[in-house]
C-alpha positions as a printed NumPy array, in Angstrom:
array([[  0.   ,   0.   ,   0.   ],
       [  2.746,   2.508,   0.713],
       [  4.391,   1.869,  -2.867],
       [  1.075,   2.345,  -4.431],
       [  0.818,   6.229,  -2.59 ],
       [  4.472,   6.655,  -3.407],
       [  4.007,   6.073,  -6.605],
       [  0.464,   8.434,  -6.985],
       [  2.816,  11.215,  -5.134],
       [  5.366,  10.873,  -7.696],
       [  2.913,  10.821, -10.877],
       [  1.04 ,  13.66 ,  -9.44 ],
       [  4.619,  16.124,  -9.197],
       [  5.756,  14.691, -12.889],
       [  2.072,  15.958, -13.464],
       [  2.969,  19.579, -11.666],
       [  6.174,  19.534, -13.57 ],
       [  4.897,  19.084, -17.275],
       [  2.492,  21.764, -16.275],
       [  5.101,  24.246, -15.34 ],
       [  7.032,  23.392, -17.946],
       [  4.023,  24.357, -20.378],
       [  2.997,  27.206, -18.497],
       [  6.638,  28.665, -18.243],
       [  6.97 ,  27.882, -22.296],
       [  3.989,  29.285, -23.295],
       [  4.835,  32.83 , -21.42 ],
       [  8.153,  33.28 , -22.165],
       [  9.53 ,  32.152, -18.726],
       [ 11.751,  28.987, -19.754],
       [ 15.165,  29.13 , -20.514],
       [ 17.109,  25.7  , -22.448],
       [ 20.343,  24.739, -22.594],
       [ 23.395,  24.41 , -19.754],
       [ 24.728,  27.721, -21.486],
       [ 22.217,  29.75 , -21.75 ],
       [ 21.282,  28.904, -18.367],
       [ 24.53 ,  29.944, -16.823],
       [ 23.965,  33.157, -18.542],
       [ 20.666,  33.799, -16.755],
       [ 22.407,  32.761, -13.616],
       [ 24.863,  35.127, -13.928],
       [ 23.201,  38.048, -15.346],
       [ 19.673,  37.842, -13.335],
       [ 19.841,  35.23 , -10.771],
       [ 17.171,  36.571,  -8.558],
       [ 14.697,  35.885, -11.621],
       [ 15.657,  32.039, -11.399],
       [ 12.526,  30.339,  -9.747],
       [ 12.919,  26.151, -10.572],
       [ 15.983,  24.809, -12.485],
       [ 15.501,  21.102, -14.419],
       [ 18.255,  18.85 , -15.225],
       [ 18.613,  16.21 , -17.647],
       [ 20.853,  13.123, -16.526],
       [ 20.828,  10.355, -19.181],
       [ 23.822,   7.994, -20.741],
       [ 25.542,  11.076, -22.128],
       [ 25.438,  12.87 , -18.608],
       [ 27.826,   9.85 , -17.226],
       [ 30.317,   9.977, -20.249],
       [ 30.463,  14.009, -20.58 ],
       [ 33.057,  15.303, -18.202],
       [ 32.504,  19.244, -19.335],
       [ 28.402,  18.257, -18.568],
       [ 28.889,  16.668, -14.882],
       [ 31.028,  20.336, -14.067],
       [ 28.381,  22.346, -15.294],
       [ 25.41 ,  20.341, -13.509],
       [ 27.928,  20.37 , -10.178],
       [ 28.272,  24.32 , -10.662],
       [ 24.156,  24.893, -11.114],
       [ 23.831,  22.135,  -8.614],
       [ 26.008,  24.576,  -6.316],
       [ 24.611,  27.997,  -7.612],
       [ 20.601,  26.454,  -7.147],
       [ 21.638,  25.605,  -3.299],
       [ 23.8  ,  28.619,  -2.652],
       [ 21.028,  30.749,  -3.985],
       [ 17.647,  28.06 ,  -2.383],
       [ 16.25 ,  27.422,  -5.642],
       [ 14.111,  24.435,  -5.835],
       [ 16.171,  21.788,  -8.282],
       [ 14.962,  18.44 ,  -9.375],
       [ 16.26 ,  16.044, -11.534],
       [ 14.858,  13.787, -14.361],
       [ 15.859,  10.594, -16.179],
       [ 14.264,  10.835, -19.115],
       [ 15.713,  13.742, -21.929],
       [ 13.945,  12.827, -24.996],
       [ 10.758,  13.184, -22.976],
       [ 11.654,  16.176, -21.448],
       [ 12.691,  17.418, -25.643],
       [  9.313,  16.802, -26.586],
       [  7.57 ,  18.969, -23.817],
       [  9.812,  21.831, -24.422],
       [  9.805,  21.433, -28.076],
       [ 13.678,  21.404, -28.282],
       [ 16.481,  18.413, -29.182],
       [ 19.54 ,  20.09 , -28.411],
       [ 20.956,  20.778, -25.166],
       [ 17.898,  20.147, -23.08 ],
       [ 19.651,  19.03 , -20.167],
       [ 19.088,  22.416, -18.104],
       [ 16.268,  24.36 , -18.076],
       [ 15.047,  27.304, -15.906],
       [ 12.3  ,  28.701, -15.261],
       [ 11.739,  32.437, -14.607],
       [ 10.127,  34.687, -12.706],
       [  8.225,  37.289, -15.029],
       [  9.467,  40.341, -14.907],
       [  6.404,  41.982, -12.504],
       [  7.54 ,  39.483,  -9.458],
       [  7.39 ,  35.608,  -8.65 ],
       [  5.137,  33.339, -10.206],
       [  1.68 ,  32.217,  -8.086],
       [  1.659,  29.046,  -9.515],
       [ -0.456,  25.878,  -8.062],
       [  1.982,  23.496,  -9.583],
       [  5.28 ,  25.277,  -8.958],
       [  4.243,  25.739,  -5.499],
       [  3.612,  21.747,  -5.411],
       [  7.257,  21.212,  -6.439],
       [  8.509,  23.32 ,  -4.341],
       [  6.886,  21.182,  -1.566],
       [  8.109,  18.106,  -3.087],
       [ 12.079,  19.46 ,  -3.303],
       [ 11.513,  20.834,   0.442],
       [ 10.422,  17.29 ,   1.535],
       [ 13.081,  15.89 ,  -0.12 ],
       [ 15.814,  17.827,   1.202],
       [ 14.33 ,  16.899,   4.784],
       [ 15.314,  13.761,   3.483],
       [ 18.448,  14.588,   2.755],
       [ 18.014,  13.739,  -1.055],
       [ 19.163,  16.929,  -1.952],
       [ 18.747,  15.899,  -5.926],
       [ 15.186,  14.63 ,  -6.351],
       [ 14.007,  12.623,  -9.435],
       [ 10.789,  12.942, -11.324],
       [ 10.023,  10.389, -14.153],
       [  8.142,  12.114, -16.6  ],
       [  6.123,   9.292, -18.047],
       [  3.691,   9.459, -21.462]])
């Protein structure tokens, strides 16, 4: 019985995550790509408000990859931004309509304050409970 919940928690914040993901596309408010991501980092980090990565086979080969997710890893903690992880890229392409360089996304605050968000606010939750737990990486599947 306590798998079954588990797993009903977990589809309903992979739920909460492809709608933020929409949401954030569809106004603007989602940045792709580990590069252009730094950028916002760097140049407007108080506008970060949720950061994504993408860990698949090419994540475990890619040296240059594993420094950049340890440095947004380190910037998303320094800074408490809610970060979650998920295991399945080509999935993750499809939602935000992108095949290259997928493996970090943010999403923004708009430009008149911080999002009020049902969904964000649920993953939020989910990366606070999490970090209680000391998983300080959580994983969403983000299943069809």
């Amino acid at each position: 019985k306590c798998k079954y919940a588990d797993a009903r928690k977990i589809t309903r914040f992979a739920s909460a995550l492809v709608d933020v993901l929409e949401t954030a596309k569809d106004s603007g408010s989602l940045t792709v790509g580990v590069y252009e991501c730094a950028k916002v980092m760097n140049l407007d980090p108080d506008s970060v408000s949720f950061c994504v990565l993408a860990m698949d086979e090419q994540f475990e080969w890619d040296v240059a990859l594993q420094i950049h997710f340890t440095l947004i890893q380190s910037f998303c903690f320094d800074n408490d931004i809610s970060i979650v992880r998920v295991s399945d890229r080509q999935r993750l392409h499809e939602l935000v309509g992108r095949e290259e360089d997928a493996h970090c996304l943010l999403i923004t605050a708009p430009c008149e304050g911080e999002w009020d968000d049902p969904s964000l606010d649920k993953l939020r939750v989910f990366c606070e409970e999490s970090r209680a737990l000391n998983d300080w990486l959580p994983e969403i599947s983000l299943e069809r």
